[in-house]
C-alpha positions in Angstrom: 122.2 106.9 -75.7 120.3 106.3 -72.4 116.8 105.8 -73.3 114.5 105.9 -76.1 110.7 106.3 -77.0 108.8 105.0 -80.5 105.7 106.2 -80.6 103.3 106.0 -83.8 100.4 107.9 -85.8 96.7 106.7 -84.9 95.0 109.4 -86.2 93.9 111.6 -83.5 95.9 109.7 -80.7 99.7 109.3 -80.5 100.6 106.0 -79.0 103.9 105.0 -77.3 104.9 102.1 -78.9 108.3 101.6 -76.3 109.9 103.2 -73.7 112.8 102.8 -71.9 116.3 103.7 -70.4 119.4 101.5 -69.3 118.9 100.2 -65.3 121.7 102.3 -65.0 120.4 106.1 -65.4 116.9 104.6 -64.1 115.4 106.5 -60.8 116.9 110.0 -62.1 114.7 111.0 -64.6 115.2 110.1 -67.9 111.8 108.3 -68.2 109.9 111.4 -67.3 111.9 113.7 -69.6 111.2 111.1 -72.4 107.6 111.2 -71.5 107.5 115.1 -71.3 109.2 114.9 -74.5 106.7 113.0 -76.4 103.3 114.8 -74.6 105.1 117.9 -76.3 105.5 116.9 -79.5 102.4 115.1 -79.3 100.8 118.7 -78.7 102.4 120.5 -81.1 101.6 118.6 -83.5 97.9 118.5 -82.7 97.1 115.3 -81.5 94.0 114.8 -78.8 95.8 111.8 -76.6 98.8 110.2 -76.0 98.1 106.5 -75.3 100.2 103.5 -74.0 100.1 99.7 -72.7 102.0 99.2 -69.3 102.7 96.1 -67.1 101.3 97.2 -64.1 102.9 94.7 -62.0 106.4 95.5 -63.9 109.6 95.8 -61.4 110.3 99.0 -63.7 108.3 101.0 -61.6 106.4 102.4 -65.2 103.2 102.3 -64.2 103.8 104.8 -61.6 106.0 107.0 -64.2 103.2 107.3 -66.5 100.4 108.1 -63.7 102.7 110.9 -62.5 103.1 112.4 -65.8 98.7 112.8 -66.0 97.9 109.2 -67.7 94.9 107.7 -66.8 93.7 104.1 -67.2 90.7 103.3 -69.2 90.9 100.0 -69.9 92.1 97.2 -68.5 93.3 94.1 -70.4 94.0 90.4 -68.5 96.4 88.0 -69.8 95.1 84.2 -69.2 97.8 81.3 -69.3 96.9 77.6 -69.1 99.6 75.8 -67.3 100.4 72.3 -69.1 103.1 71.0 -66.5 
């Protein structure tokens, strides 16, 4: 196994739960065949959306795998931290 991808019933919307792949197949593709492989099924089995949360500031580089594959943000959550030392 290289990668993976969990992705769960919200009704109308499929959401991808995780995805990932081992640092060592990453750059040739088996994110985007994961994604392609989930918008399919997703399809075919007649849901509206596919939805997902992704660290935009990640290393990973997912941010710019999910734009390329037609995902669009919508929302935009911030995460708030109070430093105590």
């Amino acid at each position: 196994m290289v990668g993976y991808a969990l992705a769960n019933d919200y009704g109308t919307e499929l959401y991808i739960e995780y995805l990932g792949s081992l640092r060592a197949v990453r750059g040739r593709g088996v994110g985007g065949q994961l994604v392609d492989r989930v918008i399919t099924n997703a399809a075919r089995a007649g849901y509206a959306t596919v939805g997902l949360d992704v660290d935009t500031h990640s290393s990973t580089g997912a941010g710019r795998l999910y734009v390329a594959h037609g995902f669009e943000g919508y929302c935009a959550e911030v995460t708030l931290e109070k430093r105590l030392r």
